[in-house]
C-alpha positions in Angstrom: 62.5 -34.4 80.4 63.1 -37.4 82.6 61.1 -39.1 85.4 61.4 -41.6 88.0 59.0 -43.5 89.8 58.3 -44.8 93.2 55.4 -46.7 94.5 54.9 -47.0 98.5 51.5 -48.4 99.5 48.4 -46.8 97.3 50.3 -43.9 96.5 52.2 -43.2 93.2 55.1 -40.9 92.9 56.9 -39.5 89.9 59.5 -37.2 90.1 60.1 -34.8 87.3 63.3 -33.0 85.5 63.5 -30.7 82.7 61.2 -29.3 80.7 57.4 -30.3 80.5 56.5 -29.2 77.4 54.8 -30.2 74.4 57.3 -32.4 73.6 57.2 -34.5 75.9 53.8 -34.5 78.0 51.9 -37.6 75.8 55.3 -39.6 77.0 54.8 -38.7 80.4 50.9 -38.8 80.4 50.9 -42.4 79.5 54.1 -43.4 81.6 52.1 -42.7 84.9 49.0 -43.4 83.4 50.3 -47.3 82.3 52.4 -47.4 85.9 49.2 -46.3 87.8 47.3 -49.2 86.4 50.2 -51.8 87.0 50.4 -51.3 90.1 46.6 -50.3 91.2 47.4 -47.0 92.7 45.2 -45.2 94.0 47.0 -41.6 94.8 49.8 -39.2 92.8 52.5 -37.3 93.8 54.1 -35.4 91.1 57.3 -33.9 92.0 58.1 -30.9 90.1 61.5 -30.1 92.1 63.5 -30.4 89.4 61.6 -29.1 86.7 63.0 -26.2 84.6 60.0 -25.2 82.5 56.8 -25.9 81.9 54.1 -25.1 79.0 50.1 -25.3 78.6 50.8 -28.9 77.6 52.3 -29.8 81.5 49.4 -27.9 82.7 47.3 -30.5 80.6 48.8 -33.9 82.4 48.6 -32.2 85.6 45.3 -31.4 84.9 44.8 -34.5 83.3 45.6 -36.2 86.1 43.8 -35.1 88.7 40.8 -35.6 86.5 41.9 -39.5 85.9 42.4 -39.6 89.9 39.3 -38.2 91.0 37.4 -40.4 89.2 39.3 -43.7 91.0 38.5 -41.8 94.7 42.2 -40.8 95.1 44.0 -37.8 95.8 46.8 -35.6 93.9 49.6 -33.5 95.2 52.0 -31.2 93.6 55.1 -31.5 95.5 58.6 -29.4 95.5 57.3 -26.7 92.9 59.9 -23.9 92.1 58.8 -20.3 92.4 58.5 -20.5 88.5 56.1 -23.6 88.4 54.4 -22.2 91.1 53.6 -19.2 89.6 52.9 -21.2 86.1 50.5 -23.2 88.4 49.0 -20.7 90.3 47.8 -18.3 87.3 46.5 -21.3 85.7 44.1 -22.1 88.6 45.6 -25.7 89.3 45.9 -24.8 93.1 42.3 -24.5 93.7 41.5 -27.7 93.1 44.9 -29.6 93.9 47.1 -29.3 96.9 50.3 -28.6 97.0 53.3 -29.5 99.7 57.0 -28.4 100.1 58.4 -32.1 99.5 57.8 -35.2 98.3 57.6 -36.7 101.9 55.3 -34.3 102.8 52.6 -35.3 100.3 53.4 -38.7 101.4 52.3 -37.8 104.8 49.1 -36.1 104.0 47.7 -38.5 101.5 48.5 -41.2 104.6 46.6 -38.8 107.2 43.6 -38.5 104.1 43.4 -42.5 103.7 43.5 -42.8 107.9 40.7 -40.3 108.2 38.3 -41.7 105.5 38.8 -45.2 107.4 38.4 -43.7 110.8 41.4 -44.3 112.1 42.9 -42.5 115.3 46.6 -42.7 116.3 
């Protein structure tokens, strides 16, 4: 597994590739957990384009996640999920409480709009 990271205003995004397994989920549960904190973000984006497989213990840093999030206020998004993370996803109930969008960009874009409309902001 392998990740990258990006930060553009509040919002936190790690891209994903390879597996998500057992293996290596403590690694990447602390890497965005320690990065979140550096740089006082307040939203996630996890980018799953590139990820080949994924066990219980990805579900539990997803899940894990979103759990840390919610309790700062913020928002997370799945972004770029393959059929078969989807599907992993999906069965495991993960999309009823998290949202998912196509891309990257995408989430980008709706945690922006989320952040505007909790402000009051119209363009």
């Amino acid at each position: 597994m392998q990740s990258s990271f990006l930060v553009t205003d509040d919002i936190f995004v790690v891209s994903v590739s390879g597996e998500l397994d057992h293996h290596c989920a403590g690694k990447l549960r602390e890497e965005i957990d320690e990065a979140m904190d550096a740089f006082k973000c307040r939203h996630l984006v996890m980018d799953m384009e590139k990820v080949t497989f994924m066990d219980s213990s990805g579900i539990g840093v997803v899940l894990g996640r979103y759990s840390k999030i919610s309790e700062r206020g913020g928002r997370l998004v799945l972004a770029g999920c393959s059929d078969y993370v989807e599907k992993i996803l999906l069965m495991a109930g993960v999309f009823t409480v998290i949202n998912k969008e196509n891309t990257a960009e995408e989430a980008i874009w709706l945690l922006r709009g989320y952040e505007q409309m909790k402000l009051g902001v119209n363009e």
